[in-house]
C-alpha positions as CSV (number, residue, x, y, z in Angstrom):
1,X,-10.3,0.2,-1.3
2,X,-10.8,1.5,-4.7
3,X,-8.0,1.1,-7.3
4,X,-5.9,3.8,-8.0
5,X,-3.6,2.9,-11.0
6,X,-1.4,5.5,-12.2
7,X,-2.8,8.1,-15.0
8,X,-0.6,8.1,-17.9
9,X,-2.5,10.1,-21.0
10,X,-1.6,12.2,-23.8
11,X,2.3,12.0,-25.9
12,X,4.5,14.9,-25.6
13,X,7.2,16.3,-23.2
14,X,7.0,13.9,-20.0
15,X,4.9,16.0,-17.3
16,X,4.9,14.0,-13.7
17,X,2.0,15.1,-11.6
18,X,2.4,14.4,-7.5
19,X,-0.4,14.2,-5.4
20,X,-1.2,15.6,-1.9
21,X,-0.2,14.1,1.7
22,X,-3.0,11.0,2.6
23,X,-4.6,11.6,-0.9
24,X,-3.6,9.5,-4.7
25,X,-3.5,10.2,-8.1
26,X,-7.5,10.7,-8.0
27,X,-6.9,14.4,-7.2
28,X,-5.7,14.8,-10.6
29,X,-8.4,12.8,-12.6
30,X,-10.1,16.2,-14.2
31,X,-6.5,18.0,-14.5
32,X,-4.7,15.4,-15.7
33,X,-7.1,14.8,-19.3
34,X,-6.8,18.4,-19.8
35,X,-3.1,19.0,-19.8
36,X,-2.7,16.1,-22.5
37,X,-5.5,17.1,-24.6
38,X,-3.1,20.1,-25.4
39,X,-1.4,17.6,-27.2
40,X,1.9,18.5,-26.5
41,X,2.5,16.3,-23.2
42,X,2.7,12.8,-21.8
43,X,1.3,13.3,-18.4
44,X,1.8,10.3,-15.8
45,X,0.1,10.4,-12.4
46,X,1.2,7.9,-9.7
47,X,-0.1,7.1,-6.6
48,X,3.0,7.4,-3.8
49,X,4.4,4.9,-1.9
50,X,1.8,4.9,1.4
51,X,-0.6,6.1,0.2
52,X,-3.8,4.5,-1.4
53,X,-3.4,1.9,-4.1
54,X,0.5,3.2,-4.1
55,X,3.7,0.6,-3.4
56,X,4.3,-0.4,0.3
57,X,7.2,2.1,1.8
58,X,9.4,1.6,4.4
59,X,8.0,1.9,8.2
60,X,9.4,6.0,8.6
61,X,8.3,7.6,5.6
62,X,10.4,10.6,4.4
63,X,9.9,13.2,1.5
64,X,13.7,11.3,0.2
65,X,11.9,8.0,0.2
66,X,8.6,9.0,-1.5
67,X,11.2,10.9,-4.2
68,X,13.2,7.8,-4.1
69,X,10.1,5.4,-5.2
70,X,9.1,8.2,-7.7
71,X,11.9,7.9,-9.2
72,X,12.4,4.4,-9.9
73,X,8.6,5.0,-12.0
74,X,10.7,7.7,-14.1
75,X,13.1,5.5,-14.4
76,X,10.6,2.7,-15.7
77,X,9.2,5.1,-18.0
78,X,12.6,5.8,-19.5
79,X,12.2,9.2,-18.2
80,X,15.5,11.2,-17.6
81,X,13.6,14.6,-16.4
82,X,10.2,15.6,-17.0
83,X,7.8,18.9,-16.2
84,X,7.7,18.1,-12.6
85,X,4.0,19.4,-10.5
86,X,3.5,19.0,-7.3
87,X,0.6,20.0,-4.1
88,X,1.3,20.1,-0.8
89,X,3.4,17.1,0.3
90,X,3.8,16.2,-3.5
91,X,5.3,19.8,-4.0
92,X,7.6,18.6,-1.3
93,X,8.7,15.9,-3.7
94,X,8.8,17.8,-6.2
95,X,11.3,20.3,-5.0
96,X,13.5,16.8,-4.2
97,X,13.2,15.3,-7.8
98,X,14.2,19.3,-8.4
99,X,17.2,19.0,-6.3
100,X,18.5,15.4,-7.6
101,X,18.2,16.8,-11.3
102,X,15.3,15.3,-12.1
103,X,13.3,18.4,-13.2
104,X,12.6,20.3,-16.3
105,X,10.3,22.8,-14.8
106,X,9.2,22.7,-11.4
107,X,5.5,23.5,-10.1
108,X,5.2,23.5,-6.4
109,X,1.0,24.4,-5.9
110,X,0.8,24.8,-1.9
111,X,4.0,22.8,-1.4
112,X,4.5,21.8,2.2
113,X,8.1,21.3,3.7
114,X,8.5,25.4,4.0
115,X,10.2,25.4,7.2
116,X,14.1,24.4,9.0
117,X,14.4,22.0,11.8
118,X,13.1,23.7,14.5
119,X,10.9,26.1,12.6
120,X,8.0,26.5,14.4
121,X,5.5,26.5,11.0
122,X,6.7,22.4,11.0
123,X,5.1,21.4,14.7
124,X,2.7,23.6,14.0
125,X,1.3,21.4,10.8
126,X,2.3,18.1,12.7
127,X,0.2,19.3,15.2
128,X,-2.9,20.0,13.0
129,X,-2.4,16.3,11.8
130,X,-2.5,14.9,15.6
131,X,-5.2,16.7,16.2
132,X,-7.6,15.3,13.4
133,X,-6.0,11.5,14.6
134,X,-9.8,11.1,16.6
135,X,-11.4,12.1,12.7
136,X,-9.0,9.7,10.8
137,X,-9.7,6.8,13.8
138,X,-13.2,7.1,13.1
139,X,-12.9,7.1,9.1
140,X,-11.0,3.8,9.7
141,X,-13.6,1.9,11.5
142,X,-16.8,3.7,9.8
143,X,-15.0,3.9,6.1
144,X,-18.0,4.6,3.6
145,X,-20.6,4.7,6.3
146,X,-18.5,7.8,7.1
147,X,-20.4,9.4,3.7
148,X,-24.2,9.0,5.3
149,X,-23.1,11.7,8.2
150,X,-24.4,15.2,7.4
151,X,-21.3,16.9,8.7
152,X,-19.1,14.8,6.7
153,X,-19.0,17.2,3.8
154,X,-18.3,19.8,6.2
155,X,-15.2,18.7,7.9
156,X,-14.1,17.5,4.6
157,X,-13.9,20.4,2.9
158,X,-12.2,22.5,5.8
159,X,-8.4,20.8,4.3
160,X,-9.1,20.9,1.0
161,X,-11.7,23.7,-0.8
162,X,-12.8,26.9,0.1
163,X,-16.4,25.9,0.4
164,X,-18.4,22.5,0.9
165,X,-20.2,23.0,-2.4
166,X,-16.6,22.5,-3.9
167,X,-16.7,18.6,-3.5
168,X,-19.0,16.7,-5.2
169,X,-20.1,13.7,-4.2
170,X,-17.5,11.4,-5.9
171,X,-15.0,13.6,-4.5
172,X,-15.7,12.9,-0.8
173,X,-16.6,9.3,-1.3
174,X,-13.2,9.6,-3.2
175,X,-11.7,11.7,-0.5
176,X,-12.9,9.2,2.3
177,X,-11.5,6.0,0.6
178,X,-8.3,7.7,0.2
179,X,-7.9,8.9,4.2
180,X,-8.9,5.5,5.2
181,X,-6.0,3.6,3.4
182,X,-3.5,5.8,4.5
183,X,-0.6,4.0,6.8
184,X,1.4,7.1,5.3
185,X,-0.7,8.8,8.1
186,X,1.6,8.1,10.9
187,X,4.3,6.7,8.6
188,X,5.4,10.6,7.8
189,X,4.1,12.5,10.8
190,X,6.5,10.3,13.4
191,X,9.5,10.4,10.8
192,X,8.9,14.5,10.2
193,X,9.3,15.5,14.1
194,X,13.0,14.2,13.2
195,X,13.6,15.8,10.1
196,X,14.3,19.0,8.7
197,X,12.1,21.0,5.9
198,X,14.0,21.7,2.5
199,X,17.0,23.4,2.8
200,X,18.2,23.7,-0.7
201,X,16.0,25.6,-2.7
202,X,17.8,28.9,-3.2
203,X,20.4,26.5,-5.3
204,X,17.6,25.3,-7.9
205,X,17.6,25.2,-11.3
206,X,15.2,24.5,-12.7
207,X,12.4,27.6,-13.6
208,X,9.7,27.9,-11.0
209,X,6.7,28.5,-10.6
210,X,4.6,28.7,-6.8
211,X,1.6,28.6,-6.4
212,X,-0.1,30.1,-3.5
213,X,-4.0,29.0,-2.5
214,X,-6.4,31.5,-1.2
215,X,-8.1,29.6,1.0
216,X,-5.4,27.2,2.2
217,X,-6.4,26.3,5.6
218,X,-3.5,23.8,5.8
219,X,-0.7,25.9,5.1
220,X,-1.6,29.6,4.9
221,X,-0.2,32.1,3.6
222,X,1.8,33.7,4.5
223,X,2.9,31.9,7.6
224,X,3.9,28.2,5.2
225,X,5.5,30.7,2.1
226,X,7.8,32.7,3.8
227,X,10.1,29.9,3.4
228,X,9.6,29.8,-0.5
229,X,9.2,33.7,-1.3
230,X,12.4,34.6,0.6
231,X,14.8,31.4,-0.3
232,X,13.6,30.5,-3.8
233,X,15.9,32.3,-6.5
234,X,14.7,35.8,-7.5
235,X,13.2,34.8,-10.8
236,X,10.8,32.2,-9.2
237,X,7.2,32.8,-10.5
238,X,4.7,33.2,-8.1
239,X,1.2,33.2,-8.7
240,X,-1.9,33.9,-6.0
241,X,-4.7,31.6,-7.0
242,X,-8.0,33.2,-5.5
243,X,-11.2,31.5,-4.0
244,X,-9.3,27.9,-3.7
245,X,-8.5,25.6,-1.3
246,X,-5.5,23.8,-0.3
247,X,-6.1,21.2,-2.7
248,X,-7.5,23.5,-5.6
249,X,-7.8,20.5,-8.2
250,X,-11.3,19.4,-7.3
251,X,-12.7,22.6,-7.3
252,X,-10.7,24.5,-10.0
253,X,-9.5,22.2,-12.2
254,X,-9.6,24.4,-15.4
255,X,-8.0,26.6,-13.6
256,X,-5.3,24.4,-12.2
257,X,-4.8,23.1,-15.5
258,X,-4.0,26.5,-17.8
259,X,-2.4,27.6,-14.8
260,X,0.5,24.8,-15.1
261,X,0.4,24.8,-18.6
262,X,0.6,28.1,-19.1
263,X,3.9,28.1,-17.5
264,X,5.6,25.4,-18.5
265,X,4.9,25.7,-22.2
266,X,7.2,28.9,-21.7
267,X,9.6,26.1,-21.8
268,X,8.9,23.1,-23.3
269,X,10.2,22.5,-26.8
270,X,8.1,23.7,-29.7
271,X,6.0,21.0,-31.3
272,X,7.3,20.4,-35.0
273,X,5.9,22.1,-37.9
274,X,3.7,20.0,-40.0
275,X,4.3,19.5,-43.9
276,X,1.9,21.7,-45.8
277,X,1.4,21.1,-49.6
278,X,1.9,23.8,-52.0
């Protein structure tokens, strides 16, 4: 297992970054350096509470429990509210931290949770889960041998980028060490067959901003966003981010990183002027 400390760069507003479901922080190691080098924000990454190097949760893992723990780090950081990003499962969080008034701005890039009880998109993502169990099985008892199979890179990618050539090989080594200290795994899939999706987000407010993937073989569009585009409030931003997968970091970073800068400087305070002499 490879340590995955929190990232915590840059000084400015306070910008939280969440990370995807069975991933860490990792996924945000190229983004995160570029949104602080703006100089204009404090950017912390955690890794969430089941999920590799991140605090041990309780047994059923919920999206309330994962926004619980997060919240006890902003806490710790003295942070009342911050810039608040999110992908996949950590977009899920984020629209949580958004509901408990926790959020400044509100980034939700392929955010999972779209769906009501009995919504049929939510067995039908539990049941992609279940199905890769044998994969996950195998990635527990072969761990980095895992990385010496040619059609490792393949099945890899299929979840996360558009196209094998958009992990490098630190990413799936990275990508493989993360799966394979998961217990979030079964932790969240048992406790989501009980719970509903999010329910609340036509009340936000706090601005907006989805993001919809491409490529996103996990929760395609439009199937996993007709939740957002017809409950989020009308002046909700939505932007269509070409040629990426559902976990665009590691293959757009750049990208990624103007994308949710771009937005939230819209509103974040204006730096103060400097002195000049005259």
């Amino acid at each position: 297992m490879t340590e995955r400390a929190p990232i915590h760069l840059g000084s400015g507003e306070p910008m939280l970054l969440l990370h995807p479901f069975m991933m860490s922080q990792n996924v945000w190691k190229d983004v995160a350096p570029m949104i602080a080098d703006t100089g204009r924000y404090e950017v912390f990454a955690p890794t969430m509470a089941g999920h590799n190097g991140g605090p041990k949760g309780p047994f059923f893992l919920s999206s309330s429990a994962l926004a619980d723990d997060v919240e006890r780090r902003l806490d710790a950081l003295g942070w009342d509210t911050a810039h608040v990003v999110g992908n996949s499962l950590g977009g899920w969080v984020a629209f949580e931290l958004e509901r408990r008034g926790r959020a400044r701005t509100l980034t939700g890039i392929a955010p999972a949770g779209g769906w009501r009880h009995f919504t049929p998109a939510k067995f039908e993502i539990v049941a992609k889960f279940l199905a890769g169990m044998p994969i996950w099985l195998f990635t527990l008892v072969a761990r980095e041998h895992t990385l010496k199979l040619p059609i490792t890179r393949y099945l890899t990618h299929l979840p996360v980028s558009a196209t094998p050539d958009g992990l490098s090989d630190d990413d799936l080594r990275d990508i493989i060490d993360d799966v394979s200290h998961c217990p979030a795994y079964y932790q969240l899939l048992i406790k989501s067959l009980s719970s509903p999706g999010l329910l609340e987000i036509a009340e936000g407010k706090a601005p907006t901003h989805l993001v919809i993937c491409e490529k996103d073989r996990v929760l395609p569009h439009p199937r996993f966003t007709r939740h957002f585009t017809t409950y989020l409030p009308e002046d909700t931003e939505v932007t269509h981010l070409d040629g990426v997968g559902h976990i665009p970091m590691f293959e757009a970073p750049r990208r990624v990183a103007d994308l949710i800068v771009g937005f939230t400087d819209r509103y974040a305070s204006p730096p103060p002027k400097t002195a000049t002499g005259g």
